[in-house]
mmCIF file as gemmi writes it, N, C-alpha and C atoms, coordinates in Angstrom:
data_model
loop_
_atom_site.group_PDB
_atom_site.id
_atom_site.type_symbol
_atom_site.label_atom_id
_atom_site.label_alt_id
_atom_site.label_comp_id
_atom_site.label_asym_id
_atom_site.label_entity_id
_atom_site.label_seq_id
_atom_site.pdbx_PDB_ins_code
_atom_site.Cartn_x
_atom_site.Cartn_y
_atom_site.Cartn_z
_atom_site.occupancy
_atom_site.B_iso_or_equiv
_atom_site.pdbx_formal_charge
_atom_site.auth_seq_id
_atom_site.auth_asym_id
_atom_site.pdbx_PDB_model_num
ATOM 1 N N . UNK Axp A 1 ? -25.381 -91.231 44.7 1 0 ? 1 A 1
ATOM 2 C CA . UNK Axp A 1 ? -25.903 -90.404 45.774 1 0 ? 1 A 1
ATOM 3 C C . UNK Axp A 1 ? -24.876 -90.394 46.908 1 0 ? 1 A 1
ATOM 4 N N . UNK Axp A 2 ? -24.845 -89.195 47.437 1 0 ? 2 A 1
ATOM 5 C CA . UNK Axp A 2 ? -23.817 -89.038 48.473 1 0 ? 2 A 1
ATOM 6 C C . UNK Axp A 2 ? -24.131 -89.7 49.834 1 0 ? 2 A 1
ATOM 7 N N . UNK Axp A 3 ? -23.504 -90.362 50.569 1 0 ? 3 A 1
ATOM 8 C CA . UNK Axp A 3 ? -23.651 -91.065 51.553 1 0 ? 3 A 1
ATOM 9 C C . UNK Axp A 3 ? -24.645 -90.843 52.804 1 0 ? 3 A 1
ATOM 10 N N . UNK Axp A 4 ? -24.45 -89.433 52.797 1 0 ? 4 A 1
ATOM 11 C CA . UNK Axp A 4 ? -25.02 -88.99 54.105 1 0 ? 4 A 1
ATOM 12 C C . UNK Axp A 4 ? -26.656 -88.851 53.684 1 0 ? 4 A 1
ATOM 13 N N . UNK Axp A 5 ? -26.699 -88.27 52.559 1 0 ? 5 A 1
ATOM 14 C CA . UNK Axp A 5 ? -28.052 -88.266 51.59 1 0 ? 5 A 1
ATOM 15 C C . UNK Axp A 5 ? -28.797 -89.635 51.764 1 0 ? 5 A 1
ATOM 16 N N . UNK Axp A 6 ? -28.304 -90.293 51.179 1 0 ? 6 A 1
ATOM 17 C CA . UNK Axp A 6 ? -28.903 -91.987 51.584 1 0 ? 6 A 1
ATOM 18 C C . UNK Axp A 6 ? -28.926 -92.242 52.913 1 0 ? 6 A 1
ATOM 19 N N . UNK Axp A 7 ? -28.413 -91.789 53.943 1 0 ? 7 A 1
ATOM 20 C CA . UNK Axp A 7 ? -28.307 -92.51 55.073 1 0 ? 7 A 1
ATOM 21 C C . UNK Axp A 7 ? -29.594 -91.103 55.789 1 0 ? 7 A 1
ATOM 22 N N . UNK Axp A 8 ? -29.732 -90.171 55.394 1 0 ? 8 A 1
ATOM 23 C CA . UNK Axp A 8 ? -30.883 -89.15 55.74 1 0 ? 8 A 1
ATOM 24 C C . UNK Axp A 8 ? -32.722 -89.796 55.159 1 0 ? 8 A 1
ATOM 25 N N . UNK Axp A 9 ? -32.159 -90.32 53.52 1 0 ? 9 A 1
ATOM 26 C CA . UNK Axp A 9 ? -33.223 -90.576 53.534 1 0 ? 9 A 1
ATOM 27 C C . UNK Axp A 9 ? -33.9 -91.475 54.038 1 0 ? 9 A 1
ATOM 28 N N . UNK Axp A 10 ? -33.087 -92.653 53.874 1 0 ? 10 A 1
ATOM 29 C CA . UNK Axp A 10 ? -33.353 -93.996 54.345 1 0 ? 10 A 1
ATOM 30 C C . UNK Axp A 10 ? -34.651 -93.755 56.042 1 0 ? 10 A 1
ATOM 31 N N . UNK Axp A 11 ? -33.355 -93.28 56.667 1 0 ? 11 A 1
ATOM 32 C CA . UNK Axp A 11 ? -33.943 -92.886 58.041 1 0 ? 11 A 1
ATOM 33 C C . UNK Axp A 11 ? -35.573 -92.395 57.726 1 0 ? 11 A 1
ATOM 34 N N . UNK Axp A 12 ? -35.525 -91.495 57.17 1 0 ? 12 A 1
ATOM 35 C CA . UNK Axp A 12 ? -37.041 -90.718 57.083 1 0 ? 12 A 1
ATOM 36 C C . UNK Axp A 12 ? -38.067 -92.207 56.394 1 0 ? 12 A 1
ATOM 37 N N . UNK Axp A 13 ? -37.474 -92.865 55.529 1 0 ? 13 A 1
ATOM 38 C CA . UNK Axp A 13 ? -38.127 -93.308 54.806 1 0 ? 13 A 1
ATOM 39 C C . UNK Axp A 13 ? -38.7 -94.603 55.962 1 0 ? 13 A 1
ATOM 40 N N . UNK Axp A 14 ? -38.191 -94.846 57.331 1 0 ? 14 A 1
ATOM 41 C CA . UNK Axp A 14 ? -38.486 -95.978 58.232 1 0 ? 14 A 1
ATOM 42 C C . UNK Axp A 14 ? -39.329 -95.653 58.825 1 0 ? 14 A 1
ATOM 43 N N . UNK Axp A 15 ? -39.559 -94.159 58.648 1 0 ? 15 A 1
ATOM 44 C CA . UNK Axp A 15 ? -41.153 -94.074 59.486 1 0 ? 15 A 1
ATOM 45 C C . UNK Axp A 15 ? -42.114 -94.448 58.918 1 0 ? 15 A 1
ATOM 46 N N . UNK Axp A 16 ? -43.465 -94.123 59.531 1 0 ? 16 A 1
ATOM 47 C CA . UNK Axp A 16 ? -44.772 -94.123 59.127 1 0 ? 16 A 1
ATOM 48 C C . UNK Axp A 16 ? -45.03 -93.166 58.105 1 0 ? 16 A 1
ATOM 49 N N . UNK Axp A 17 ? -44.838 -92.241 58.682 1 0 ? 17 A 1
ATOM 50 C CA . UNK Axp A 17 ? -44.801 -90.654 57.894 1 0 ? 17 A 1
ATOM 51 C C . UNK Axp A 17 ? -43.909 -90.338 57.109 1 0 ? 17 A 1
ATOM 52 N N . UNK Axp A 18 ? -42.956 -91.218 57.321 1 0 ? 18 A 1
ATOM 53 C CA . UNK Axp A 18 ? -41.529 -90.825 56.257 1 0 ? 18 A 1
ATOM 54 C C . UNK Axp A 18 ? -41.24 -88.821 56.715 1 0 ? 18 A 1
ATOM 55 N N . UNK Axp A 19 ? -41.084 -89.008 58.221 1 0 ? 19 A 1
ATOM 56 C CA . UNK Axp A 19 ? -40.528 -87.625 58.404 1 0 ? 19 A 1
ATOM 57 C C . UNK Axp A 19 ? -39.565 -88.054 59.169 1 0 ? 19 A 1
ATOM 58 N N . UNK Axp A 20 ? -38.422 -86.751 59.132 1 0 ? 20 A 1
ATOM 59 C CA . UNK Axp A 20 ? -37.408 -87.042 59.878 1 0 ? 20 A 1
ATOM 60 C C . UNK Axp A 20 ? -37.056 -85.428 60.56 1 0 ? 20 A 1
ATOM 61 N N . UNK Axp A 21 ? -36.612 -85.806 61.811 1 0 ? 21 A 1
ATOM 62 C CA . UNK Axp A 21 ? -36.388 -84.219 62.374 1 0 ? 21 A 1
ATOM 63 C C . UNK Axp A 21 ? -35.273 -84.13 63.225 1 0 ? 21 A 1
ATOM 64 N N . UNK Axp A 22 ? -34.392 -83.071 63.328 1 0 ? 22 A 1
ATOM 65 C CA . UNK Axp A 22 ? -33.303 -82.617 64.302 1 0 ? 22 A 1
ATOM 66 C C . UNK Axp A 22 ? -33.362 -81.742 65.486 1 0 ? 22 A 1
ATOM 67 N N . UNK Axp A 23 ? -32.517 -81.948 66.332 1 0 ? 23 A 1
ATOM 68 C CA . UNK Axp A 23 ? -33.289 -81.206 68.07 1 0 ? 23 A 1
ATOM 69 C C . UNK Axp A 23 ? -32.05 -79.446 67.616 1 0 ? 23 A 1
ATOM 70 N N . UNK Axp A 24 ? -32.648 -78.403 67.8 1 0 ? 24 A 1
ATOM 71 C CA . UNK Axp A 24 ? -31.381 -77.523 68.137 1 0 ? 24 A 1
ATOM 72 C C . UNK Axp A 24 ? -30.865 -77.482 69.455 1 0 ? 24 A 1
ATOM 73 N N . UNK Axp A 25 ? -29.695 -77.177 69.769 1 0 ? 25 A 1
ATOM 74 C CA . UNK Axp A 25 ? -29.198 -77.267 71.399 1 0 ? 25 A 1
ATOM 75 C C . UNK Axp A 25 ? -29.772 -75.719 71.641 1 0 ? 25 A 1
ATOM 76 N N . UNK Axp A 26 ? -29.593 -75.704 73.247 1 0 ? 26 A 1
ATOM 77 C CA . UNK Axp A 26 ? -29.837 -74.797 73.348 1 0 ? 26 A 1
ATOM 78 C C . UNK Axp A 26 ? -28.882 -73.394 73.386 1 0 ? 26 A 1
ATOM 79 N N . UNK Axp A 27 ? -27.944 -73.584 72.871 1 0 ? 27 A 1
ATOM 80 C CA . UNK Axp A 27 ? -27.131 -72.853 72.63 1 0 ? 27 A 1
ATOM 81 C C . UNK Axp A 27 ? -27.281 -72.273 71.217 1 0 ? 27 A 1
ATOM 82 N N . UNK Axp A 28 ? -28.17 -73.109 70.483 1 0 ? 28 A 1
ATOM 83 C CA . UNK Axp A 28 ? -28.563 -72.605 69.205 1 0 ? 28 A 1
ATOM 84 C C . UNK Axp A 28 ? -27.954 -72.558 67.914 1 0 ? 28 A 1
ATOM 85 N N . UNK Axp A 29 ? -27.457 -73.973 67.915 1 0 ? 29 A 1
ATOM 86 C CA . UNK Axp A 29 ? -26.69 -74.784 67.56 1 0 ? 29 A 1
ATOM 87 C C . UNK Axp A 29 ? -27.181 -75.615 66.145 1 0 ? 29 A 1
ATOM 88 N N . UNK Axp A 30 ? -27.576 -76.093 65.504 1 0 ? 30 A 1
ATOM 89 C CA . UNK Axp A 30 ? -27.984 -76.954 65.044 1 0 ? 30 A 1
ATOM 90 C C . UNK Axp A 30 ? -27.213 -78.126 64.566 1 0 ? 30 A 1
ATOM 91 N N . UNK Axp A 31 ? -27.421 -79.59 64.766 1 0 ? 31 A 1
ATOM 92 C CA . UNK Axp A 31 ? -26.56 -80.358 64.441 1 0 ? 31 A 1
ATOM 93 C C . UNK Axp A 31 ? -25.667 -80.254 63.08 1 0 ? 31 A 1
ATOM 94 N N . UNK Axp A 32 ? -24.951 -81.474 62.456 1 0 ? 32 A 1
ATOM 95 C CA . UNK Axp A 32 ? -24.404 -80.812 61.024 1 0 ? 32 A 1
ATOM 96 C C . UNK Axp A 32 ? -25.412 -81.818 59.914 1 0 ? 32 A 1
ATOM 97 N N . UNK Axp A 33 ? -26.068 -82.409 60.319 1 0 ? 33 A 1
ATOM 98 C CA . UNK Axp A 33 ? -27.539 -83.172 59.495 1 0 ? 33 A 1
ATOM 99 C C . UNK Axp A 33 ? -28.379 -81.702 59.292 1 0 ? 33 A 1
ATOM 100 N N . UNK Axp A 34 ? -28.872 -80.718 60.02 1 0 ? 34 A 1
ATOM 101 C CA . UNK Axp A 34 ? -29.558 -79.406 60.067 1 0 ? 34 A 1
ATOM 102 C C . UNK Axp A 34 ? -29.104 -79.098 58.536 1 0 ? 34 A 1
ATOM 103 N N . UNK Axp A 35 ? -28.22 -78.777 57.95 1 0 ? 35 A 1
ATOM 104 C CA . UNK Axp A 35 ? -27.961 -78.341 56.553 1 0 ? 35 A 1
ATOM 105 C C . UNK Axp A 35 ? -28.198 -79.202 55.603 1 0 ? 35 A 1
ATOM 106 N N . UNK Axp A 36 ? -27.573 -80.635 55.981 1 0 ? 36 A 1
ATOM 107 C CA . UNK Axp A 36 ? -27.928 -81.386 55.411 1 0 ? 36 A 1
ATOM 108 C C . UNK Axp A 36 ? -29.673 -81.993 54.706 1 0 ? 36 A 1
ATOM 109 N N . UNK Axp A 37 ? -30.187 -81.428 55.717 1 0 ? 37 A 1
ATOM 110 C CA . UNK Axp A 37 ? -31.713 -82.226 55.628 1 0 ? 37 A 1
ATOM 111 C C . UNK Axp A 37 ? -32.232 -80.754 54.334 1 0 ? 37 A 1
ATOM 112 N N . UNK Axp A 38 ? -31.414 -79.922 54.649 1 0 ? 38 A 1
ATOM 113 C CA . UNK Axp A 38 ? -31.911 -78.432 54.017 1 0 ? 38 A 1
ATOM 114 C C . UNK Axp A 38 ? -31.569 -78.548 52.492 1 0 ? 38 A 1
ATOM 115 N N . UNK Axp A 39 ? -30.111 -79.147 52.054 1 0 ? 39 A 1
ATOM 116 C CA . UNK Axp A 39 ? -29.866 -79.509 50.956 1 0 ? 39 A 1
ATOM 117 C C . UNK Axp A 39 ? -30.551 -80.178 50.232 1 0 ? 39 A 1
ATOM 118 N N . UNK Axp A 40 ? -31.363 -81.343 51.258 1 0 ? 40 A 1
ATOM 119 C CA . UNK Axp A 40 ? -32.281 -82.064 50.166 1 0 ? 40 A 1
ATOM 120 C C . UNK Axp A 40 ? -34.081 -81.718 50.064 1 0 ? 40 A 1
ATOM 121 N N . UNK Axp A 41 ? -34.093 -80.412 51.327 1 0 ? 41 A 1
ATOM 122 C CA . UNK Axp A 41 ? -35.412 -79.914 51 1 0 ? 41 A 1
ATOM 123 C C . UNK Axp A 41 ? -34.86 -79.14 49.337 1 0 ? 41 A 1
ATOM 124 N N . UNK Axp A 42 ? -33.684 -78.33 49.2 1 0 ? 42 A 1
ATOM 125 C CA . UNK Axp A 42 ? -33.572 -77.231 48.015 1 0 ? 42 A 1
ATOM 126 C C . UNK Axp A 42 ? -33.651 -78.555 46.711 1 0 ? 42 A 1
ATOM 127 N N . UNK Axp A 43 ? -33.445 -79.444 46.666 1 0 ? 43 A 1
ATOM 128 C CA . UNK Axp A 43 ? -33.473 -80.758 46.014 1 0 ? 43 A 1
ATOM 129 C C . UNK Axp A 43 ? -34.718 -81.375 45.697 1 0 ? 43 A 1
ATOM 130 N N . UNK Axp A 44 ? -35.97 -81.198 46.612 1 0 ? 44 A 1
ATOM 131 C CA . UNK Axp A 44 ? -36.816 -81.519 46.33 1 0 ? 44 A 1
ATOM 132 C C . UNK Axp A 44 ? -37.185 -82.791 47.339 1 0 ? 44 A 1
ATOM 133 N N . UNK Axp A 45 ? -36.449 -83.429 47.654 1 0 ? 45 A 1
ATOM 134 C CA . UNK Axp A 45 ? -36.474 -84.593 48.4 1 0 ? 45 A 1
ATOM 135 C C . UNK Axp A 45 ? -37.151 -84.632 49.279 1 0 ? 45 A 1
ATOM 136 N N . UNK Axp A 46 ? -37.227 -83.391 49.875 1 0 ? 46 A 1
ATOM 137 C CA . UNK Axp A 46 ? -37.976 -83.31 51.465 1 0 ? 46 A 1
ATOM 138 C C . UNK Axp A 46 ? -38.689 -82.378 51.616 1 0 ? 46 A 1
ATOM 139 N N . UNK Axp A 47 ? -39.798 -82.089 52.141 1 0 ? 47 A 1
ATOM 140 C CA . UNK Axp A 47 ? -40.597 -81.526 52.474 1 0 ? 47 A 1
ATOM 141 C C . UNK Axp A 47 ? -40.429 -80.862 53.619 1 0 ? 47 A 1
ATOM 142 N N . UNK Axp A 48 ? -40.321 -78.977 54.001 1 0 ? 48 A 1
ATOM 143 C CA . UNK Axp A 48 ? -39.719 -78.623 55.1 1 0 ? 48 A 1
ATOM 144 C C . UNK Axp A 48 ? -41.299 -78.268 56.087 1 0 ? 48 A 1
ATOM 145 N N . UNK Axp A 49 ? -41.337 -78.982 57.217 1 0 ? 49 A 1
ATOM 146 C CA . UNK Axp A 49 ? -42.763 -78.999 57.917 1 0 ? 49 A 1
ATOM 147 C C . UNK Axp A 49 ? -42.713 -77.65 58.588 1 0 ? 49 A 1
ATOM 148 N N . UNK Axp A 50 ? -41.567 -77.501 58.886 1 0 ? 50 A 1
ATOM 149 C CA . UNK Axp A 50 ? -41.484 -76.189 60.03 1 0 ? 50 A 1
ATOM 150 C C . UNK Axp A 50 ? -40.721 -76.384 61.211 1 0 ? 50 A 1
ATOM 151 N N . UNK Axp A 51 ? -40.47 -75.536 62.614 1 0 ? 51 A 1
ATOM 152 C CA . UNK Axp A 51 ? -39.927 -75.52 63.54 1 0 ? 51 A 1
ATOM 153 C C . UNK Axp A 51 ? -40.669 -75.628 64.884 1 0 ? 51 A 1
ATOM 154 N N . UNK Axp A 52 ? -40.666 -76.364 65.408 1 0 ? 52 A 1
ATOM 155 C CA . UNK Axp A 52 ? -41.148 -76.175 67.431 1 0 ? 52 A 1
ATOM 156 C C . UNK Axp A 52 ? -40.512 -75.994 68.308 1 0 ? 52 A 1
ATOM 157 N N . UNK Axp A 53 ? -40.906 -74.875 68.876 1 0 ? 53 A 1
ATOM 158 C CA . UNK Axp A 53 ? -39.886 -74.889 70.211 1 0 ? 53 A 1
ATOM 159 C C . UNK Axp A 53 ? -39.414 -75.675 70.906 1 0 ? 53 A 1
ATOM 160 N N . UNK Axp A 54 ? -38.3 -75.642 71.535 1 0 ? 54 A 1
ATOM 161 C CA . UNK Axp A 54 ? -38.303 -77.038 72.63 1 0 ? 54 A 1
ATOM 162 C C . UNK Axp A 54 ? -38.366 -76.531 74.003 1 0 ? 54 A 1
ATOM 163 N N . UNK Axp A 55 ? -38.383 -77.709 75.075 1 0 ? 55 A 1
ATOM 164 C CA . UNK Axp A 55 ? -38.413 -77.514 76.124 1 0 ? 55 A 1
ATOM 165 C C . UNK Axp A 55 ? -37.424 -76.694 77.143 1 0 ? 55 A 1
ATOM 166 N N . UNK Axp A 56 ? -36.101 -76.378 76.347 1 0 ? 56 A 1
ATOM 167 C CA . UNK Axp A 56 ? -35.317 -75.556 77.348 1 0 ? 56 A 1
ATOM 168 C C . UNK Axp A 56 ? -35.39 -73.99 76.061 1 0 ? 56 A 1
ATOM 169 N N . UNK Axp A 57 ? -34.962 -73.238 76.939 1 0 ? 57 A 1
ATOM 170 C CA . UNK Axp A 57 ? -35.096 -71.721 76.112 1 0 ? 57 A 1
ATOM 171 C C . UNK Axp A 57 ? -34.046 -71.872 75.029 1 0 ? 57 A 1
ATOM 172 N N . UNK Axp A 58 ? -34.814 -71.877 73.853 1 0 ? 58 A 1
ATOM 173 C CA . UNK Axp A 58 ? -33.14 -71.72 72.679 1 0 ? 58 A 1
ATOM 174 C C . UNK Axp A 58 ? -33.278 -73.143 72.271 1 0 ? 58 A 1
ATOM 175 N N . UNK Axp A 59 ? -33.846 -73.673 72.607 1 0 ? 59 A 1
ATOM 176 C CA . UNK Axp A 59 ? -33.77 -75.378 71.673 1 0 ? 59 A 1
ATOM 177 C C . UNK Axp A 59 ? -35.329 -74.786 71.124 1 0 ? 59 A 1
ATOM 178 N N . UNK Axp A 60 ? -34.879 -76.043 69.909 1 0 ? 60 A 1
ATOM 179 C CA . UNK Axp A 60 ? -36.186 -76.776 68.868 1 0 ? 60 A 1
ATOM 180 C C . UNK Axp A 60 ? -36.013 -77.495 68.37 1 0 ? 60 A 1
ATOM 181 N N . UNK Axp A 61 ? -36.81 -77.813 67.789 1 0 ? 61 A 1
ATOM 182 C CA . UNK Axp A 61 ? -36.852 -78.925 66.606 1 0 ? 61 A 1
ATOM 183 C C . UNK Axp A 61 ? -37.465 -79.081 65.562 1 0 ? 61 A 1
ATOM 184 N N . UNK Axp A 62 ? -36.974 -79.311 64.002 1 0 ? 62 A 1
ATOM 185 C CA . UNK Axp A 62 ? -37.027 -78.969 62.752 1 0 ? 62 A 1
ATOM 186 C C . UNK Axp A 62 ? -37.743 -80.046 61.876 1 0 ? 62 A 1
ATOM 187 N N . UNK Axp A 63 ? -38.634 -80.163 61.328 1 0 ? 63 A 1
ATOM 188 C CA . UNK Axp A 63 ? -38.968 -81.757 60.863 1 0 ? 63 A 1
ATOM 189 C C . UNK Axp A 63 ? -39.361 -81.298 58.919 1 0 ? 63 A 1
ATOM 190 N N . UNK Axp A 64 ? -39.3 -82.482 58.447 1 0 ? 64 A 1
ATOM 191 C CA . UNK Axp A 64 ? -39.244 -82.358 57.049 1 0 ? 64 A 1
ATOM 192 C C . UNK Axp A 64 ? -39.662 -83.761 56.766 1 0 ? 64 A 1
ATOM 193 N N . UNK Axp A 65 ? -40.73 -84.283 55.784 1 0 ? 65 A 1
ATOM 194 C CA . UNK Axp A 65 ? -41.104 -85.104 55.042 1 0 ? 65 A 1
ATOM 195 C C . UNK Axp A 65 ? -40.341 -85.05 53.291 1 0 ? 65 A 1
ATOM 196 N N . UNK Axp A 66 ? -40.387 -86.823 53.454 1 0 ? 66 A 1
ATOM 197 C CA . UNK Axp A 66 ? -40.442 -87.607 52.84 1 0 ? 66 A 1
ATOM 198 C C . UNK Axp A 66 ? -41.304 -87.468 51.209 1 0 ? 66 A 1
ATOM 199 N N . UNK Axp A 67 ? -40.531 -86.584 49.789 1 0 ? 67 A 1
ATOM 200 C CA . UNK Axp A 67 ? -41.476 -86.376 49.24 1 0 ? 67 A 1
ATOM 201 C C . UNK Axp A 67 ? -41.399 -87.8 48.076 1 0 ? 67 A 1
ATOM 202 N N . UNK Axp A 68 ? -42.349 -87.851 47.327 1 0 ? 68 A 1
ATOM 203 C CA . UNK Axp A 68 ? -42.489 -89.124 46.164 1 0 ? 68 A 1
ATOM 204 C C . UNK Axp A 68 ? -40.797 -88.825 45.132 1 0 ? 68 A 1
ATOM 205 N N . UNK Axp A 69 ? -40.19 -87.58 45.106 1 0 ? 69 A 1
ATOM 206 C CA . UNK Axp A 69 ? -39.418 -87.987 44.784 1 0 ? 69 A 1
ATOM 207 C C . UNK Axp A 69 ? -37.938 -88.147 45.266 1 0 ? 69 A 1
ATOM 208 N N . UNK Axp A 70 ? -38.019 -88.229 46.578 1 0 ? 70 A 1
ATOM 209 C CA . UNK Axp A 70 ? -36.883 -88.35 47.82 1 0 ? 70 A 1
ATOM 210 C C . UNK Axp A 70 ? -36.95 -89.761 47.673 1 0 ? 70 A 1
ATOM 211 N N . UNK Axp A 71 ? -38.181 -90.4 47.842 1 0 ? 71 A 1
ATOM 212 C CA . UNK Axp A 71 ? -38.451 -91.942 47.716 1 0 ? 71 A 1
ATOM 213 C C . UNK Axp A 71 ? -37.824 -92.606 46.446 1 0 ? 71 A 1
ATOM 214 N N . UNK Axp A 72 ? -38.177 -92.09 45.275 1 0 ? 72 A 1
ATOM 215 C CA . UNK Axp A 72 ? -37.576 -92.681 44.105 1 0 ? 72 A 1
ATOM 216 C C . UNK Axp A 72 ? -36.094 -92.467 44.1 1 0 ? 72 A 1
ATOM 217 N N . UNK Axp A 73 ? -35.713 -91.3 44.694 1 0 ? 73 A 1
ATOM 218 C CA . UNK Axp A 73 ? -33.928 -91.411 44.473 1 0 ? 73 A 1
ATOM 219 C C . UNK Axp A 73 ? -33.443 -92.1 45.625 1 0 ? 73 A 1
ATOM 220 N N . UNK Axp A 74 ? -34.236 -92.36 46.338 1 0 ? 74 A 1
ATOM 221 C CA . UNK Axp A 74 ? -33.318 -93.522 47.308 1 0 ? 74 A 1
ATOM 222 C C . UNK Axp A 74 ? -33.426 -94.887 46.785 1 0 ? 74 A 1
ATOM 223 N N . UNK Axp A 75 ? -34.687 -94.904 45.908 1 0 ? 75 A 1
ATOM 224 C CA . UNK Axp A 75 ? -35.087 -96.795 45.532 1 0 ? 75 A 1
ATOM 225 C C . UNK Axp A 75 ? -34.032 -96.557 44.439 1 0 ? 75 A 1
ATOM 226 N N . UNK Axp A 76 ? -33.919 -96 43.913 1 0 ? 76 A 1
ATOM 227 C CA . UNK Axp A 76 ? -32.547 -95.831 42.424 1 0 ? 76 A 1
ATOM 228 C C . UNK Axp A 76 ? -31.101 -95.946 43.06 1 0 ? 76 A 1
ATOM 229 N N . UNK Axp A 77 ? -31.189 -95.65 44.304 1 0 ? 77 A 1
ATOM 230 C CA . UNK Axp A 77 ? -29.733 -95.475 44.932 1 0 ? 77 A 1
ATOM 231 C C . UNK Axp A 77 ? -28.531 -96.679 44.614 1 0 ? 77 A 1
């Protein structure tokens, strides 16, 4: 498993919820984890929850769960 993959899931996997989410700037931006987290929704890994606005015009934030088999390819990792 590719590094950043493990180090995405892991993270999600320390919550309660096993969700993990990224802020957009407001420039509308999205970090470079934003694709990343997307690669492992098309993967199956993650569950895409949706988007919320944020508090300045042009930001949000993106969240995605933790699915049963995001969990097993990280315990295999």
């Amino acid at each position: 498993m590719i590094d950043h993959r493990r180090r995405l899931l892991s993270r999600a996997a320390l919550t309660a919820e096993g969700r993990i989410t990224v802020q957009r700037a407001p420039d509308r931006a999205w970090p470079g984890d934003h694709s990343r987290l997307c690669a492992l929704e098309n993967d199956g890994h993650l569950l895409f929850l949706g988007e919320q606005p944020g508090a300045l015009p042009g930001s949000a934030s993106a969240a995605w769960r933790l699915t049963t088999r995001g969990r097993a390819a990280l315990r295999d990792a």
